[in-house]
C-alpha positions as CSV (number, residue, x, y, z in Angstrom):
1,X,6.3,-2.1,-28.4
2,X,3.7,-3.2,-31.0
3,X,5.0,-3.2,-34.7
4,X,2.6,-1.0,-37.2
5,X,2.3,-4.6,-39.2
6,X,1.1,-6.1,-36.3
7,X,-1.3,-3.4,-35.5
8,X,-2.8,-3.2,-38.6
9,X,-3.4,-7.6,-38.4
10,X,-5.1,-6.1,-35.0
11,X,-7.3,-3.7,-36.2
12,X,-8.5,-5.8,-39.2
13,X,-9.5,-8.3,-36.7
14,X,-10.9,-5.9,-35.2
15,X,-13.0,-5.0,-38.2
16,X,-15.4,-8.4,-37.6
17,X,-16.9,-6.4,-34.7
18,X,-16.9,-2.5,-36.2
19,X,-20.2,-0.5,-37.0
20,X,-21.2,-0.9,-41.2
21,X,-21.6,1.9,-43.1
22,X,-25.2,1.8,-43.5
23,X,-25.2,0.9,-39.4
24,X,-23.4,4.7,-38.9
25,X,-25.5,6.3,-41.6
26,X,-29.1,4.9,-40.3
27,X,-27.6,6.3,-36.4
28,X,-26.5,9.5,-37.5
29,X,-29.8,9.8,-39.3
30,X,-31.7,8.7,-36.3
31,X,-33.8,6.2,-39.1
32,X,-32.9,3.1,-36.1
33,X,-35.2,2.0,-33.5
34,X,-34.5,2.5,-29.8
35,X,-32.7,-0.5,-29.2
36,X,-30.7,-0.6,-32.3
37,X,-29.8,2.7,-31.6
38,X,-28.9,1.8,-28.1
39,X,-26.6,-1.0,-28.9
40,X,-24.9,1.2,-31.5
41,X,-24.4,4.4,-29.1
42,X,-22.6,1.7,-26.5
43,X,-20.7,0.4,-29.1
44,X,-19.6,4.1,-30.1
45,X,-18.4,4.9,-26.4
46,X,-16.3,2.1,-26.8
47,X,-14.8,2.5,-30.0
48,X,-12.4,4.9,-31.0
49,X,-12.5,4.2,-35.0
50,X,-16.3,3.8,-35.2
51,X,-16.6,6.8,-33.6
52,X,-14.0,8.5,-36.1
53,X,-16.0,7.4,-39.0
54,X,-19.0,8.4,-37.8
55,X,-17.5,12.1,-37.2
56,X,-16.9,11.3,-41.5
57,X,-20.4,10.5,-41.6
58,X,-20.9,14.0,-40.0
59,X,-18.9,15.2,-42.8
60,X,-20.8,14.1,-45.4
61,X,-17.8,12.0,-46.3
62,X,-18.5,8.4,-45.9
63,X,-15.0,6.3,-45.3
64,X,-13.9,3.0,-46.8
65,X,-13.6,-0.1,-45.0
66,X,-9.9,0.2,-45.2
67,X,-7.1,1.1,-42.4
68,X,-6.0,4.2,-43.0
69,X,-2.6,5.5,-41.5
70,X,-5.0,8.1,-39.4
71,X,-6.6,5.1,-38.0
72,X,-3.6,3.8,-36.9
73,X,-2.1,7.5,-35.4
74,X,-5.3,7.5,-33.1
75,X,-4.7,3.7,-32.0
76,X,-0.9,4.7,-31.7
77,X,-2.1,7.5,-29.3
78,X,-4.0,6.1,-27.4
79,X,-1.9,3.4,-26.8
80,X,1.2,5.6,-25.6
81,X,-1.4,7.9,-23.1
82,X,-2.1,4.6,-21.5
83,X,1.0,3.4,-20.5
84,X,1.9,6.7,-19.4
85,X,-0.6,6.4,-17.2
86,X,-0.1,3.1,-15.7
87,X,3.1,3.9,-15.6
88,X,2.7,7.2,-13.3
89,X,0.3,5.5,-11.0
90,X,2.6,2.2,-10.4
91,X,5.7,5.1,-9.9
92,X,2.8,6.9,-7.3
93,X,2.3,3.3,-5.5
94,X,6.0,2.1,-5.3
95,X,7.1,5.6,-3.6
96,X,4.6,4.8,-0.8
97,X,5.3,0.8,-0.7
98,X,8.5,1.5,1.7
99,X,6.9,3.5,4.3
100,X,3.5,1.8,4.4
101,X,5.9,-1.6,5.2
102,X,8.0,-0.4,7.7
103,X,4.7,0.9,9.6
104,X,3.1,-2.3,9.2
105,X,6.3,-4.6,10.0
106,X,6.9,-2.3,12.9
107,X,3.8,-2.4,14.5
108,X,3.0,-6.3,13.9
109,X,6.3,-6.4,16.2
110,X,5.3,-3.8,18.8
111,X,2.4,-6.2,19.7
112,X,4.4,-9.5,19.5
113,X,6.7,-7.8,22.0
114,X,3.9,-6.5,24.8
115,X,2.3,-10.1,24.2
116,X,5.7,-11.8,25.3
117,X,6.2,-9.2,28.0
118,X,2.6,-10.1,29.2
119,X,3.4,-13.4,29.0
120,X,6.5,-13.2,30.9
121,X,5.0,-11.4,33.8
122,X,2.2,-13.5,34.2
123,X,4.5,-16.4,35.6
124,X,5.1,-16.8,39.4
125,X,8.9,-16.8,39.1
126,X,9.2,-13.4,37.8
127,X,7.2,-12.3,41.3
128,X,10.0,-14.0,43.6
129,X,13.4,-15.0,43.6
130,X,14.8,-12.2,41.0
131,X,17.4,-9.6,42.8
132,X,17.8,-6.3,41.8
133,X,19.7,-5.5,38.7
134,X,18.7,-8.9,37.5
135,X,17.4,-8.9,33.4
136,X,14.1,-10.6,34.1
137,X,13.5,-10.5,30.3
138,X,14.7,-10.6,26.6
139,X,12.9,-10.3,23.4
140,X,14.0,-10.5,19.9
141,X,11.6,-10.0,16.7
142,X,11.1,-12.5,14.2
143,X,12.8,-10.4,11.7
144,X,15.5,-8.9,13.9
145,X,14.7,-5.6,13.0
146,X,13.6,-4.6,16.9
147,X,15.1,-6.1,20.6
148,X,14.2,-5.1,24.1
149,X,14.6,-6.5,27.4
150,X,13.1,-5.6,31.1
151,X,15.6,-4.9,34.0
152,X,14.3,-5.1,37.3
153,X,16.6,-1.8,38.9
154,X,17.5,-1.8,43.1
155,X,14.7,0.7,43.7
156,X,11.9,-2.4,42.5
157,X,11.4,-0.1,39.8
158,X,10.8,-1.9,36.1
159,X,12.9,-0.7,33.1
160,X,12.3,-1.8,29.3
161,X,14.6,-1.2,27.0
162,X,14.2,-1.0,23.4
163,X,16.4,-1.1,20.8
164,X,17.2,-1.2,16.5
165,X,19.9,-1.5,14.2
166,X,17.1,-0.8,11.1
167,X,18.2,3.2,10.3
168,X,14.4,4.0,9.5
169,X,13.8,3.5,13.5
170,X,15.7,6.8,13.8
171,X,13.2,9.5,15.3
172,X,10.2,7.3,15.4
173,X,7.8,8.4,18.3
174,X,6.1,5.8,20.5
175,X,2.9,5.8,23.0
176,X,2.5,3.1,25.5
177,X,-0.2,2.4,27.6
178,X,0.4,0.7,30.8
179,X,-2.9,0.0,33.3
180,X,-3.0,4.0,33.9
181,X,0.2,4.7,32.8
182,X,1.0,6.9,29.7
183,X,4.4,7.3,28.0
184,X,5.7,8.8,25.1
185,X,9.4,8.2,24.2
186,X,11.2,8.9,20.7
187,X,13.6,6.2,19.0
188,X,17.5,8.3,19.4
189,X,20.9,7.5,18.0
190,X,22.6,5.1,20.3
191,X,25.7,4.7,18.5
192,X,26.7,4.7,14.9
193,X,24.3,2.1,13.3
194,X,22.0,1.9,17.0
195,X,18.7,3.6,18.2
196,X,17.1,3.0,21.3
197,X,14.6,4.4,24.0
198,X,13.3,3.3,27.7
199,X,10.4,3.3,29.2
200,X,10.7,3.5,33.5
201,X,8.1,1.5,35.0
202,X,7.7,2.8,39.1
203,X,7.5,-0.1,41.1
204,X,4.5,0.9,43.0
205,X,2.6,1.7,39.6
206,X,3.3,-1.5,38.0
207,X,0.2,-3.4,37.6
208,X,0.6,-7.4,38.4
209,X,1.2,-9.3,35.0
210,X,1.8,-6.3,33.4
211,X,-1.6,-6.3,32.3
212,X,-3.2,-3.6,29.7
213,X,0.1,-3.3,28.0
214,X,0.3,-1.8,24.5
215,X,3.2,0.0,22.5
216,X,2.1,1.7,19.3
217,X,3.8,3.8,16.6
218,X,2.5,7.4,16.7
C-alpha cells in the first residue's frame, strides 16, 4: 500500500503536468479559444485534482499550488475503489476458470479419442481375424483423465466403453453421432472414485471404418 509520503512525492510530480491557475480561470471564464479550451476540457476528464480546483474556481475561491490533505483523501479514494474493483472482477474470472477448463480439456479429448477410434477401424485387421469377446481397442488420454476401449460382443455387435477416475465426470451427459446413429448416455458412479458409460454399436448399423464419428459434451 502506498505511504501518504510517497504519495504526496507523487502528486508533486504530478504537478509538472496540472492546469495553472490563470489556465482554470481563462476556462471557467470561457476567455480561451476552441482549441485551448479543448485541450483543457480533456485534460479535466482526466484529472481528478484539476478538476477539484476548478470546482474552487467555481467557488470563487482560487486554491494554492500546494497539496492539501483533501487532495490527497480524493487520490486515497480513488485508489481503494479501484482495487476493489479489480479485485471483484479477477474473484468473478477465477470462479469460472475451473469449469470453463474441464469443458475445454474434456472435449479436446473426446475428439482425440473418435480420431484414434477412426483410425483403428480403418485398418484391415480389425475386419478379420478378431473373435468374439475379443477387445479390438484401447485408448488412454494424454492427461489420464478419460479411458475407453471397444469390445467386439458374440452377437458382432460393437461396444465402447468409457470411463474416469476425475470426480467432475460425475453426471456429465454426452451425444454421439455415429453415420445415422444418435446416442445420448450420462457419465454414472462406477465404484467409489469411478464413472463410466457405454455406447452399443448394432452390428448391422455400424458403418465401415467407423466413419462420421463424434462424441461431444452436452
Amino acid at each position: 500500500m502506498m505511504k501518504t509520503n510517497d504519495l504526496e512525492e507523487e502528486l508533486k510530480n504530478l504537478k509538472l503536468i496540472h492546469l495553472t491557475e490563470s489556465e482554470l480561470i481563462s476556462y471557467f471564464e470561457h476567455r480561451q479559444d476552441k482549441v485551448t479550451q479543448a485541450r483543457v476540457d480533456s485534460h479535466l476528464k482526466q484529472c481528478f485534482i484539476c478538476d477539484r480546483r476548478l470546482e474552487l474556481v467555481r467557488e470563487a475561491s482560487v486554491p494554492s499550488n500546494d497539496i492539501t490533505g483533501e487532495d490527497i483523501a480524493i487520490v486515497r479514494r480513488v485508489i481503494r475503489e479501484e482495487r476493489a474493483a479489480h479485485q471483484s472482477t479477477a474473484s468473478a474470472s477465477a470462479d469460472l476458470t475451473p469449469e470453463i477448463r474441464f469443458s475445454e480439456r474434456l472435449t479436446e479429448n473426446l475428439q482425440q479419442l473418435c480420431v484414434s477410434l477412426q483410425r483403428q477401424f480403418s485398418q484391415p485387421a480389425i475386419h478379420g481375424g478378431t473373435e468374439p469377446g475379443d477387445e479390438v481397442w484401447r485408448w488412454q488420454s494424454p492427461d489420464r483423465g478419460l479411458e475407453s476401449r471397444a469390445i467386439l460382443e458374440r452377437t458382432g455387435d460393437l461396444t465402447i466403453y468409457l470411463w474416469s477416475g476425475d470426480p467432475e465426470m460425475d453426471g456429465v451427459r454426452l451425444k454421439a453421432h455415429l453415420g445415422l446413429l444418435r446416442f445420448e448416455i450420462t457419465m454414472q458412479r462406477l465404484s467409489g472414485s469411478e464413472f463410466g458409460a457405454n455406447l452399443q454399436v448394432p452390428r448391422l448399423q455400424r458403418p465401415p471404418g467407423l466413419r462420421d464419428i463424434s462424441i461431444e459434451l452436452i
